[in-house]
Gaussian input, Z-matrix of N, CA and C with variables (Angstrom, degrees):
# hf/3-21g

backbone

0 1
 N
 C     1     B1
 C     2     B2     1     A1
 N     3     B3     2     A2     1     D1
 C     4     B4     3     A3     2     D2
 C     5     B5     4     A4     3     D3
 N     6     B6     5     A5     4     D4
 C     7     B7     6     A6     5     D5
 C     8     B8     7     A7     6     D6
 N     9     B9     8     A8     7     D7
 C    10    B10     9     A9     8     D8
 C    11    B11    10    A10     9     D9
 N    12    B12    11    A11    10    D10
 C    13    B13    12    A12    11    D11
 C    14    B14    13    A13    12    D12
 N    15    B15    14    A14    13    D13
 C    16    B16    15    A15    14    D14
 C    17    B17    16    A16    15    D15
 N    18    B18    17    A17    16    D16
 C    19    B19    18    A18    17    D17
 C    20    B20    19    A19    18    D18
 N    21    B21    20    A20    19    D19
 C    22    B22    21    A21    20    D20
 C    23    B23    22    A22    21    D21
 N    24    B24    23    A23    22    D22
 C    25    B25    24    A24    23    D23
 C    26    B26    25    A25    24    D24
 N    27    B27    26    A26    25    D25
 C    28    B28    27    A27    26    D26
 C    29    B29    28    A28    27    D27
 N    30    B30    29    A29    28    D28
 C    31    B31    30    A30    29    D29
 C    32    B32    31    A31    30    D30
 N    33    B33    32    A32    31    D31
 C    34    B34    33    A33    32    D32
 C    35    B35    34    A34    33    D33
 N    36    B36    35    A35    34    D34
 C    37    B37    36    A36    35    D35
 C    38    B38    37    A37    36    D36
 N    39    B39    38    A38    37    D37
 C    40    B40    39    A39    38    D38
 C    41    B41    40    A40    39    D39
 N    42    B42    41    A41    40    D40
 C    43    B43    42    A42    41    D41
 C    44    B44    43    A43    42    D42
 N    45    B45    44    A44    43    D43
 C    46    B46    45    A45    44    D44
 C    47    B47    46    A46    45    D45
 N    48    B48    47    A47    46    D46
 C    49    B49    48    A48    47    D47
 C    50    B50    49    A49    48    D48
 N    51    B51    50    A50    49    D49
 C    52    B52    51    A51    50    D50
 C    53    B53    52    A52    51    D51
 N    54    B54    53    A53    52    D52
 C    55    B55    54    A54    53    D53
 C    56    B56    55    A55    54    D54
 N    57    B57    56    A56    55    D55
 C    58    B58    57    A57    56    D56
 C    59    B59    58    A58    57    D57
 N    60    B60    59    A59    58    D58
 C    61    B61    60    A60    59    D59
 C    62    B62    61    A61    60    D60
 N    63    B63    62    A62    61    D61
 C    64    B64    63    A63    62    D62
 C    65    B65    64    A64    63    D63
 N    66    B66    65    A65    64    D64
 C    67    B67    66    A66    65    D65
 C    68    B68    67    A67    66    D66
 N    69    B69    68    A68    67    D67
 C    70    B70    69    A69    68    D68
 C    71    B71    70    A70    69    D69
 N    72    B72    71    A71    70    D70
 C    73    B73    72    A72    71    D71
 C    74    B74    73    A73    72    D72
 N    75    B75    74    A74    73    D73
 C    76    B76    75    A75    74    D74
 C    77    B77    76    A76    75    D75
 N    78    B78    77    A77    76    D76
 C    79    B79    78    A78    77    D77
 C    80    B80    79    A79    78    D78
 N    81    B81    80    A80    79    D79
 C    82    B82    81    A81    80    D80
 C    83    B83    82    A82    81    D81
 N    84    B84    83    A83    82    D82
 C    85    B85    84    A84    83    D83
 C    86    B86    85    A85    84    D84
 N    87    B87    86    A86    85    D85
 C    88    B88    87    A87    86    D86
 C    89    B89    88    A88    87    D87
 N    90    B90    89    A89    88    D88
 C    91    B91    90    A90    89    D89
 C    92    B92    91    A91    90    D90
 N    93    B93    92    A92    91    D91
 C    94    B94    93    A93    92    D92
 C    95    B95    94    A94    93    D93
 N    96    B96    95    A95    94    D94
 C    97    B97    96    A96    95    D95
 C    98    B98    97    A97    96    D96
 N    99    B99    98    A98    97    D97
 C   100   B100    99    A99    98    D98
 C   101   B101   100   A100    99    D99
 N   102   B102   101   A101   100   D100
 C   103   B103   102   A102   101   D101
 C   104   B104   103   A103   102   D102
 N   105   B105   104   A104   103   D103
 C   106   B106   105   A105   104   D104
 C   107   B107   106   A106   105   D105
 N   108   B108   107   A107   106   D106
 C   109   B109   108   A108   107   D107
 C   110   B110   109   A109   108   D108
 N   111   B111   110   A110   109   D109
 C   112   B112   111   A111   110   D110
 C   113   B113   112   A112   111   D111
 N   114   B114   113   A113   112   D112
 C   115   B115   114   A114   113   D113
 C   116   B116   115   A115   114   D114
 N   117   B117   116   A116   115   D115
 C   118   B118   117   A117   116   D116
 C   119   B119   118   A118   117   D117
 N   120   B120   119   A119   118   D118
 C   121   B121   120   A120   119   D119
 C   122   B122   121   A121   120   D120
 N   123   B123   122   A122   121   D121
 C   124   B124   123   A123   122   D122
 C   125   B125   124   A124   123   D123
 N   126   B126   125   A125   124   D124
 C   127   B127   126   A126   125   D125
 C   128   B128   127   A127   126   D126
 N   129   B129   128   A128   127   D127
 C   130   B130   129   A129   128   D128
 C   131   B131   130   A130   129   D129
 N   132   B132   131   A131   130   D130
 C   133   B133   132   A132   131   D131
 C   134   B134   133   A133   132   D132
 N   135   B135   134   A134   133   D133
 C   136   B136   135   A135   134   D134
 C   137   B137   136   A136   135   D135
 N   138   B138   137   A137   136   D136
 C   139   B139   138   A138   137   D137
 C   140   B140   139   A139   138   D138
 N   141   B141   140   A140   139   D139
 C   142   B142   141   A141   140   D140
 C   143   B143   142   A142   141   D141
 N   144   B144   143   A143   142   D142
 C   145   B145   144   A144   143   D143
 C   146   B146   145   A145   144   D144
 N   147   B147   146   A146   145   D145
 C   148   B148   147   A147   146   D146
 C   149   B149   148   A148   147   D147
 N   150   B150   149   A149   148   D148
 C   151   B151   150   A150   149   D149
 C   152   B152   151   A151   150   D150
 N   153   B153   152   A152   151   D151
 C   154   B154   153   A153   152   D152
 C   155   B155   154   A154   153   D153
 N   156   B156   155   A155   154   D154
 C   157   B157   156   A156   155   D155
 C   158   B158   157   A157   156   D156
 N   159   B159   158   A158   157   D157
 C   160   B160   159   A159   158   D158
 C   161   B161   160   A160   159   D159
 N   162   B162   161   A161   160   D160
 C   163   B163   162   A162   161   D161
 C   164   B164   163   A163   162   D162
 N   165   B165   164   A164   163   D163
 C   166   B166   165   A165   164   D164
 C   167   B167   166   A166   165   D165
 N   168   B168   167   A167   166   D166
 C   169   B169   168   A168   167   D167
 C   170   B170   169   A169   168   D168
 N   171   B171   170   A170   169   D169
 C   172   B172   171   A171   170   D170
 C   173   B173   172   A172   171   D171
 N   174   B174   173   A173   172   D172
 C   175   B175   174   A174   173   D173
 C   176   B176   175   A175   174   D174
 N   177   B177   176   A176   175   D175
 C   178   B178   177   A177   176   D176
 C   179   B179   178   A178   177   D177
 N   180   B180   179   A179   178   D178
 C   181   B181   180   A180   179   D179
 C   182   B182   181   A181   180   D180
 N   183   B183   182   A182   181   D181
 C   184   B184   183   A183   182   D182
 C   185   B185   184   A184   183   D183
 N   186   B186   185   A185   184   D184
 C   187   B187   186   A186   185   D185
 C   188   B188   187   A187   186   D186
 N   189   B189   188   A188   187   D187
 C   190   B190   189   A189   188   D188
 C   191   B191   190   A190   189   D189
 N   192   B192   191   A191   190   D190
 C   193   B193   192   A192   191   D191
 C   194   B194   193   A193   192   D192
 N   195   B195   194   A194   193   D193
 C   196   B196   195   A195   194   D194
 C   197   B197   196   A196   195   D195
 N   198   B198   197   A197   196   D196
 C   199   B199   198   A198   197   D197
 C   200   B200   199   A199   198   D198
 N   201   B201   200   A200   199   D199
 C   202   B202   201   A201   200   D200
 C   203   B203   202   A202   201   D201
 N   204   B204   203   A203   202   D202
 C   205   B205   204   A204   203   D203
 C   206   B206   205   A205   204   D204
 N   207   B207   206   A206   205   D205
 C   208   B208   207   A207   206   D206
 C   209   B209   208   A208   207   D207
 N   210   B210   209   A209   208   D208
 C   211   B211   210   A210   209   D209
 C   212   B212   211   A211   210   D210
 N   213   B213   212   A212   211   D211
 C   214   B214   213   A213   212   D212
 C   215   B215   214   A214   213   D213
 N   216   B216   215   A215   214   D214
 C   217   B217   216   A216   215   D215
 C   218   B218   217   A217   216   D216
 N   219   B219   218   A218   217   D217
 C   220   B220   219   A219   218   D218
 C   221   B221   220   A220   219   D219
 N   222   B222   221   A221   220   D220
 C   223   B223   222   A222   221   D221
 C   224   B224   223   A223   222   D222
 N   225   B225   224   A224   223   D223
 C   226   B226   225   A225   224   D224
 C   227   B227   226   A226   225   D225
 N   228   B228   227   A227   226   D226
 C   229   B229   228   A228   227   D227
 C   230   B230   229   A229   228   D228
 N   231   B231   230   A230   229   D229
 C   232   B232   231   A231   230   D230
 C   233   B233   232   A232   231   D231
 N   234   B234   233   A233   232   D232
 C   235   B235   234   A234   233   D233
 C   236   B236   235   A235   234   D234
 N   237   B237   236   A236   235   D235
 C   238   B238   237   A237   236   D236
 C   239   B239   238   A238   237   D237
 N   240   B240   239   A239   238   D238
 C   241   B241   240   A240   239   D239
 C   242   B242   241   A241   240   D240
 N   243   B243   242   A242   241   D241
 C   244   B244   243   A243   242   D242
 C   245   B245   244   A244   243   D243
 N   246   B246   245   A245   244   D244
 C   247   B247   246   A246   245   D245
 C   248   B248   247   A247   246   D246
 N   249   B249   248   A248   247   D247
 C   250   B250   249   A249   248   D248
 C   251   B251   250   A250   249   D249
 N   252   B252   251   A251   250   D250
 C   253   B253   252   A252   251   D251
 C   254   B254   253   A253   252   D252
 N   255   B255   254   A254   253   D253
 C   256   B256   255   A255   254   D254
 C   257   B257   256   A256   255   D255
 N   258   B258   257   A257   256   D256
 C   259   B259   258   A258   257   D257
 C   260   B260   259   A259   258   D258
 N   261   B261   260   A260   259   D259
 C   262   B262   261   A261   260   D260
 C   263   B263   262   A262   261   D261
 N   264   B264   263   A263   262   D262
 C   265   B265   264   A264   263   D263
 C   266   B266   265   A265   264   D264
 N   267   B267   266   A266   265   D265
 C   268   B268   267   A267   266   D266
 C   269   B269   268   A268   267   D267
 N   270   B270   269   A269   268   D268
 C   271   B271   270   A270   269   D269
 C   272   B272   271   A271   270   D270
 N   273   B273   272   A272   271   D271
 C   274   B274   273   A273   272   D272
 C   275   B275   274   A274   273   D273
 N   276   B276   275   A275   274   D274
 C   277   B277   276   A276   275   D275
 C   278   B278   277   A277   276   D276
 N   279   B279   278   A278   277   D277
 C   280   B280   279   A279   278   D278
 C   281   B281   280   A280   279   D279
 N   282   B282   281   A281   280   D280
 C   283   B283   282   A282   281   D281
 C   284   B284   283   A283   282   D282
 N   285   B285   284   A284   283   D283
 C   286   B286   285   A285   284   D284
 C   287   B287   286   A286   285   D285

   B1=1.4482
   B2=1.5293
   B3=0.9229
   B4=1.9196
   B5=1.1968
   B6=1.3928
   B7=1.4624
   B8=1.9602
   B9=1.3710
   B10=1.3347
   B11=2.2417
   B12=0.8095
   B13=1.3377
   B14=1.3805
   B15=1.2621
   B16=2.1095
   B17=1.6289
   B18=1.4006
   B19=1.6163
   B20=1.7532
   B21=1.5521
   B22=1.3916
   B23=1.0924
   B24=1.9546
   B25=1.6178
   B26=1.5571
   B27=1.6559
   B28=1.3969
   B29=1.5515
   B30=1.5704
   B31=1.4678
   B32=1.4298
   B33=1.5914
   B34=1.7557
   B35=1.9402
   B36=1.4141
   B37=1.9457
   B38=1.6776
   B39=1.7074
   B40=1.4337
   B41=1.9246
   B42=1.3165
   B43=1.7753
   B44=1.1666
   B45=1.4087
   B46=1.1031
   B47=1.9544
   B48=0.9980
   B49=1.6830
   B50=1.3953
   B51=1.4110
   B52=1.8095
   B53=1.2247
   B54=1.3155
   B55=1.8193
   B56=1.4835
   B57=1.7824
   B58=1.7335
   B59=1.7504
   B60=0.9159
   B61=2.0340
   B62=1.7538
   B63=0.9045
   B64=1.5268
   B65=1.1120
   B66=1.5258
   B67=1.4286
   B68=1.6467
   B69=0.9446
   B70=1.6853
   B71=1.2144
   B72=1.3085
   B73=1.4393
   B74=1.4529
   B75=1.2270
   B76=1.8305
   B77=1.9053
   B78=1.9996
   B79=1.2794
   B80=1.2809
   B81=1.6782
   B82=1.9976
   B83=2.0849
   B84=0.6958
   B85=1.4785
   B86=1.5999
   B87=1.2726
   B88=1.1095
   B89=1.7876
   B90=1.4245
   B91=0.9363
   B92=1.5007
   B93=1.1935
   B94=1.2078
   B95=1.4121
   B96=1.4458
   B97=1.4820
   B98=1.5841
   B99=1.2770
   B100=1.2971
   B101=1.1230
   B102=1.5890
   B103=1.2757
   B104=1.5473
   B105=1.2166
   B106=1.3307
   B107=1.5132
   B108=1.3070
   B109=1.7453
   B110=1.1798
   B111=1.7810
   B112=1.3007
   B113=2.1463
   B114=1.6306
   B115=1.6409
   B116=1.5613
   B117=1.2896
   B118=1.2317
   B119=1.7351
   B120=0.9336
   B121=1.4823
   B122=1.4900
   B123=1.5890
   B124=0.8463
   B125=1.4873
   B126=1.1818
   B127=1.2248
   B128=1.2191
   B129=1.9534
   B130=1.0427
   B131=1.3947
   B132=1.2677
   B133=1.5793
   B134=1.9285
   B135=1.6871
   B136=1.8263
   B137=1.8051
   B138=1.2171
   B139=1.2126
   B140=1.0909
   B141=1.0330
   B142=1.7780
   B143=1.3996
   B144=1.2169
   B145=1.2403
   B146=1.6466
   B147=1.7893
   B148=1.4351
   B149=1.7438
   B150=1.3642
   B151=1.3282
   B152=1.4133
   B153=1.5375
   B154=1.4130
   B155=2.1343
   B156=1.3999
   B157=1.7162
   B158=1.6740
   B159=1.3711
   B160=1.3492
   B161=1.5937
   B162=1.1210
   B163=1.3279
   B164=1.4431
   B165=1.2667
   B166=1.2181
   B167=1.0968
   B168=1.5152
   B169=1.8779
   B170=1.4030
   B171=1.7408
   B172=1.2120
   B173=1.3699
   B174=1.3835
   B175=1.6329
   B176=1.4132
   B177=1.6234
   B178=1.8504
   B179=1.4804
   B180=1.4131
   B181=1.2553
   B182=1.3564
   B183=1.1507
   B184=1.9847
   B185=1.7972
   B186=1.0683
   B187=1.6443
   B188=1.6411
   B189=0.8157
   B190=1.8040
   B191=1.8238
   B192=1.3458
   B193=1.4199
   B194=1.1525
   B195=1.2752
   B196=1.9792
   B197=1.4672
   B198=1.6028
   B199=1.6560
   B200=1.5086
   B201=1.0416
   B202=1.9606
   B203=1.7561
   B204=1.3897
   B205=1.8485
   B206=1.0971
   B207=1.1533
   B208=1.3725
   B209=1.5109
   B210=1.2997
   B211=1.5032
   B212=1.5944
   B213=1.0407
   B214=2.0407
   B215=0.9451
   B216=1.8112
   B217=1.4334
   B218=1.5549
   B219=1.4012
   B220=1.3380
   B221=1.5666
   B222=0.9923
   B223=1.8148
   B224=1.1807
   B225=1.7785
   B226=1.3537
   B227=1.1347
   B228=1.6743
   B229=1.4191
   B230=2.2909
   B231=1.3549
   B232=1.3211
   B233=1.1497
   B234=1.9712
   B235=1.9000
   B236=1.3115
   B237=1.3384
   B238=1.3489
   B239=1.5947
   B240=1.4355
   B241=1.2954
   B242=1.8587
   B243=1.0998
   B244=1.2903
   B245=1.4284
   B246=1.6119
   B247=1.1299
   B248=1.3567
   B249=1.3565
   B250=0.8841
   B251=1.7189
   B252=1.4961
   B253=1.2847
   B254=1.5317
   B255=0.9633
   B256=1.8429
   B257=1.3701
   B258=1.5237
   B259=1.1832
   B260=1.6542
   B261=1.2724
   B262=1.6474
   B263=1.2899
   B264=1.2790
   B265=1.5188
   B266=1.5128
   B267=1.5524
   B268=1.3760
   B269=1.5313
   B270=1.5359
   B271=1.4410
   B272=1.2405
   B273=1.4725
   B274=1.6802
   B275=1.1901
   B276=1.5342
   B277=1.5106
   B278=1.5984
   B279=1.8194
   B280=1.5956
   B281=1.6451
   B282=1.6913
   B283=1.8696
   B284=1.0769
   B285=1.0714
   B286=1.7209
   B287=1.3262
   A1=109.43
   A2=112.36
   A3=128.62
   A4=115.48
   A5=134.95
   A6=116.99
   A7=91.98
   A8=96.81
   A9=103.54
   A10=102.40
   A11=115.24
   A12=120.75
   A13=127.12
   A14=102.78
   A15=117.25
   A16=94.73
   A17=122.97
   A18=93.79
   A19=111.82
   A20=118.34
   A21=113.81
   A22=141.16
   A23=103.76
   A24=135.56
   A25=81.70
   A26=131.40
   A27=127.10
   A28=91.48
   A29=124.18
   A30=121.14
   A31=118.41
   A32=100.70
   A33=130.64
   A34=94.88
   A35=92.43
   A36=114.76
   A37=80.45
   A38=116.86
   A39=121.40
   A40=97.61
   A41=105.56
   A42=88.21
   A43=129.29
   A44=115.31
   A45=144.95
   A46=101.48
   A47=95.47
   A48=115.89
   A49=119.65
   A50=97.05
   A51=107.29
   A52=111.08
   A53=110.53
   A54=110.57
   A55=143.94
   A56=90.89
   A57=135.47
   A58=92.98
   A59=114.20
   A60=118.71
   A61=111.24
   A62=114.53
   A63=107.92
   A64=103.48
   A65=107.91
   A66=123.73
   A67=109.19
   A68=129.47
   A69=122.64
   A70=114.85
   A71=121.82
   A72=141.49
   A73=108.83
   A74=118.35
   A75=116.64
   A76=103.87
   A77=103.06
   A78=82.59
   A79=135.08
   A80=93.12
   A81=115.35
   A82=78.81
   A83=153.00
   A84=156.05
   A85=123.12
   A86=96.18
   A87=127.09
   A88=129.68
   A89=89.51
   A90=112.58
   A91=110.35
   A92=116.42
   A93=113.24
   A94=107.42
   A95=126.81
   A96=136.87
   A97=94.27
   A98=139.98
   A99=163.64
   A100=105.01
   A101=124.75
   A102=124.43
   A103=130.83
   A104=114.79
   A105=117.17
   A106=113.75
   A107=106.07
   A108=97.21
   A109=100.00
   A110=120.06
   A111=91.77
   A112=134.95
   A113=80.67
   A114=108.10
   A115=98.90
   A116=132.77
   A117=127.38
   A118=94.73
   A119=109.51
   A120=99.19
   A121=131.62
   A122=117.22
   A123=117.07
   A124=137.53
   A125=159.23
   A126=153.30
   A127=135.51
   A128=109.78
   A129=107.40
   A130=112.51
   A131=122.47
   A132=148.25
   A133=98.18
   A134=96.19
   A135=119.65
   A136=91.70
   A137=116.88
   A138=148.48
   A139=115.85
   A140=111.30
   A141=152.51
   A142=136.95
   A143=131.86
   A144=121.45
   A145=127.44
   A146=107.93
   A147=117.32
   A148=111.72
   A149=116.42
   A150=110.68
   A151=143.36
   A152=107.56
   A153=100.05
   A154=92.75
   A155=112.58
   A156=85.17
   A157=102.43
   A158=119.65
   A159=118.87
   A160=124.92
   A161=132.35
   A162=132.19
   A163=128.30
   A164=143.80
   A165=151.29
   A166=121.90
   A167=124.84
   A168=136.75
   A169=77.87
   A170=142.34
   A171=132.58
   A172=121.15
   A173=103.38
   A174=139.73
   A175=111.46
   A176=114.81
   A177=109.17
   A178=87.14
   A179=106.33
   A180=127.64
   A181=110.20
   A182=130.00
   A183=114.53
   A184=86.78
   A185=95.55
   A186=115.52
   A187=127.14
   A188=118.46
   A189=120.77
   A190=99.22
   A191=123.89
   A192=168.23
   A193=119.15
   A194=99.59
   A195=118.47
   A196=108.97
   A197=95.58
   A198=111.75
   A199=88.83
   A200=126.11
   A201=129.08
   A202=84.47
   A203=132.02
   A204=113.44
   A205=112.95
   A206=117.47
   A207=145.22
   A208=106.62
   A209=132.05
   A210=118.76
   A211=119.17
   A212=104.49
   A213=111.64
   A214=101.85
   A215=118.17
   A216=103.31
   A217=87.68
   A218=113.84
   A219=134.58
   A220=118.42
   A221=116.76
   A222=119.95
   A223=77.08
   A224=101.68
   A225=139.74
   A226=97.56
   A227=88.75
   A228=131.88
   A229=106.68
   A230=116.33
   A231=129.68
   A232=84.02
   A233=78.63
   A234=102.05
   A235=109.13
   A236=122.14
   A237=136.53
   A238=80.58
   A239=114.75
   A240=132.36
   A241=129.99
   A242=118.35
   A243=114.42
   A244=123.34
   A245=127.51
   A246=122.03
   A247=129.42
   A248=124.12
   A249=140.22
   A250=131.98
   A251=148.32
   A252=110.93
   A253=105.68
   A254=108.18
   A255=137.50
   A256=109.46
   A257=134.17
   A258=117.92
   A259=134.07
   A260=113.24
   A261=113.22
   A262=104.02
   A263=130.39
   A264=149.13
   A265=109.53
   A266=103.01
   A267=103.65
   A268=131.87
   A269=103.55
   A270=97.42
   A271=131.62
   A272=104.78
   A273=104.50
   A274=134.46
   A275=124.69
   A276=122.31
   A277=92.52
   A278=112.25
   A279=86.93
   A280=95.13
   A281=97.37
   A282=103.57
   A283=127.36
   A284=112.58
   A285=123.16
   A286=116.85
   D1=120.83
   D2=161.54
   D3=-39.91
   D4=116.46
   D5=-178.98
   D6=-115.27
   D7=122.00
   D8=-178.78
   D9=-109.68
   D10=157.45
   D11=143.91
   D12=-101.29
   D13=139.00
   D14=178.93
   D15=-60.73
   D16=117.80
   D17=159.99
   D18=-96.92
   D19=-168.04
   D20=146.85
   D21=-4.91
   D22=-75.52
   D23=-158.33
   D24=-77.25
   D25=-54.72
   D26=-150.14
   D27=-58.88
   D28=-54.46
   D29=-178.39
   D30=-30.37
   D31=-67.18
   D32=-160.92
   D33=-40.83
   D34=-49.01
   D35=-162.27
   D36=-56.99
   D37=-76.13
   D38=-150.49
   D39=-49.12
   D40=-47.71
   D41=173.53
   D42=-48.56
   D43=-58.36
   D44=170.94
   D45=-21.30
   D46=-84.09
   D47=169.14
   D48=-22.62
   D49=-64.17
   D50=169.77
   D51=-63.25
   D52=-65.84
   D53=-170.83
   D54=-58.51
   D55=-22.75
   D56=-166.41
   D57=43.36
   D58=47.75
   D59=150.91
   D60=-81.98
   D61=114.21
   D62=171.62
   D63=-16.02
   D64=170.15
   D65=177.91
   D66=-99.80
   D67=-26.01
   D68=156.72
   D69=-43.26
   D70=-77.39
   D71=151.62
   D72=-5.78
   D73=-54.86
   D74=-164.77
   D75=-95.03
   D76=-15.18
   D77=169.17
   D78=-99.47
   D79=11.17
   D80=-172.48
   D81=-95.75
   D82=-31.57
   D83=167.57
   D84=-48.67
   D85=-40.50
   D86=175.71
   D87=-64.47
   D88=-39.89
   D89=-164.03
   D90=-114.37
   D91=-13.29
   D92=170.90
   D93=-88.72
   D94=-40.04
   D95=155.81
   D96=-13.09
   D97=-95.49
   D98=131.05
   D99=33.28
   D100=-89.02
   D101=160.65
   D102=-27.37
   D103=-43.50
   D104=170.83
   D105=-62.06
   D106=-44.69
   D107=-162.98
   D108=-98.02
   D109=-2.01
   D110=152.06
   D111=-75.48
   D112=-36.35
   D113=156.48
   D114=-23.07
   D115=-65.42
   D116=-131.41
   D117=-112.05
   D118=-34.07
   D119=160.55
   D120=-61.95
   D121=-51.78
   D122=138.85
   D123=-33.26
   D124=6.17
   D125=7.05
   D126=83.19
   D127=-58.26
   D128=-164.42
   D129=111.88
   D130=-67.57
   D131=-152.27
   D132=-80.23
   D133=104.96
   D134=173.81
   D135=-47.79
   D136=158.57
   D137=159.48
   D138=-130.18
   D139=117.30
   D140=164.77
   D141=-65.71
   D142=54.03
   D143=-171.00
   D144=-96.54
   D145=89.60
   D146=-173.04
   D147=-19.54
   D148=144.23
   D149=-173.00
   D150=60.62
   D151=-8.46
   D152=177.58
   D153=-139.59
   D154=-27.11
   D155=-174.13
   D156=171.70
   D157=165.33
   D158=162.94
   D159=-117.69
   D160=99.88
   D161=160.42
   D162=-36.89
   D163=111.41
   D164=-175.41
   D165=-141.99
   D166=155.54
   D167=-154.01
   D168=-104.76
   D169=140.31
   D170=116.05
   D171=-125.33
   D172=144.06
   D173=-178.14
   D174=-54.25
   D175=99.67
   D176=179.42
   D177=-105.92
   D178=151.55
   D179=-164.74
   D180=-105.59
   D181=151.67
   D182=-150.09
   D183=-95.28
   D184=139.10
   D185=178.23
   D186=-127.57
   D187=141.03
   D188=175.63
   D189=-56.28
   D190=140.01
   D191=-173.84
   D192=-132.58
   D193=169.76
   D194=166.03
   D195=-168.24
   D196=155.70
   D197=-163.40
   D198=-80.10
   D199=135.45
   D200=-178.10
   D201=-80.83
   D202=-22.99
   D203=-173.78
   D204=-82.34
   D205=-31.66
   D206=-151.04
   D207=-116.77
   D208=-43.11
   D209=-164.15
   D210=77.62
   D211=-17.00
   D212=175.86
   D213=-47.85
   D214=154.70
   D215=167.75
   D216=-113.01
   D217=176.95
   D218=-168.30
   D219=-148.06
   D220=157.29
   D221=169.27
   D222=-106.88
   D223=144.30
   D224=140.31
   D225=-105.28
   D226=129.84
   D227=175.14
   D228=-41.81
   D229=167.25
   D230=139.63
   D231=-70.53
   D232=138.12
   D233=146.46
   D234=-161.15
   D235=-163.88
   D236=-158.37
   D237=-133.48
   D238=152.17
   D239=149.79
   D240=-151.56
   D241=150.21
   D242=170.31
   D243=-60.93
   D244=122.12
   D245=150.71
   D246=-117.02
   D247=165.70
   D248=-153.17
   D249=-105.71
   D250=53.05
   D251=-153.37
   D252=-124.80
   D253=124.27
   D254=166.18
   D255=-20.89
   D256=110.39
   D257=147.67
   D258=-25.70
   D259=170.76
   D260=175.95
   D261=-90.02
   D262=-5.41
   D263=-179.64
   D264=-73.28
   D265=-80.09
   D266=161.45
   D267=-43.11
   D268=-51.34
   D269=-175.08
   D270=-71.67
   D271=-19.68
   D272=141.35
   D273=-67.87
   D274=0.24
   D275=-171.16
   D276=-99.06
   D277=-11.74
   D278=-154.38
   D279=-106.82
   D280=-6.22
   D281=159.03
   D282=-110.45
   D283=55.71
   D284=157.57
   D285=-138.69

């Protein structure tokens, strides 16, 4: 199996296609999409998108590590990270 990534431009095009809006047009669309949910993550504030998933900030708590070259051990930092979880919609679309 081919493992490709979706980029940007591939999005901007797939709108583009459906909507027939120029393709400038669908990649300033695109991209503002983007901006927002980054906006809102940044924020704090989960995003919700009916039918396909919820976006959410969670809090990893700094923990002892090691360099795999080296063997050192290290603290990792606190941080914030993006997670991810699948509607019941999707996750039935992606098991069947």
């Amino acid at each position: 199996m081919k493992q490709n990534n979706l980029t940007r431009k591939e999005l901007a095009e797939a709108v583009a296609d459906q909507l027939g809006y120029p393709r400038s047009s669908c990649s300033e669309i695109v991209d503002s999409f983007f901006d927002t949910m980054k906006t809102a993550l940044m924020e704090g504030e989960p995003i919700k998108i009916v039918h396909f998933g919820t976006f959410s900030l969670r809090d990893k708590n700094p923990r002892n590590g090691r360099n795999p070259r080296t063997g050192e051990s290290i603290l990792i930092k606190k941080r914030q990270m993006v997670s991810f979880k699948p509607s019941k919609t999707l996750r039935e679309q992606l098991n069947d």
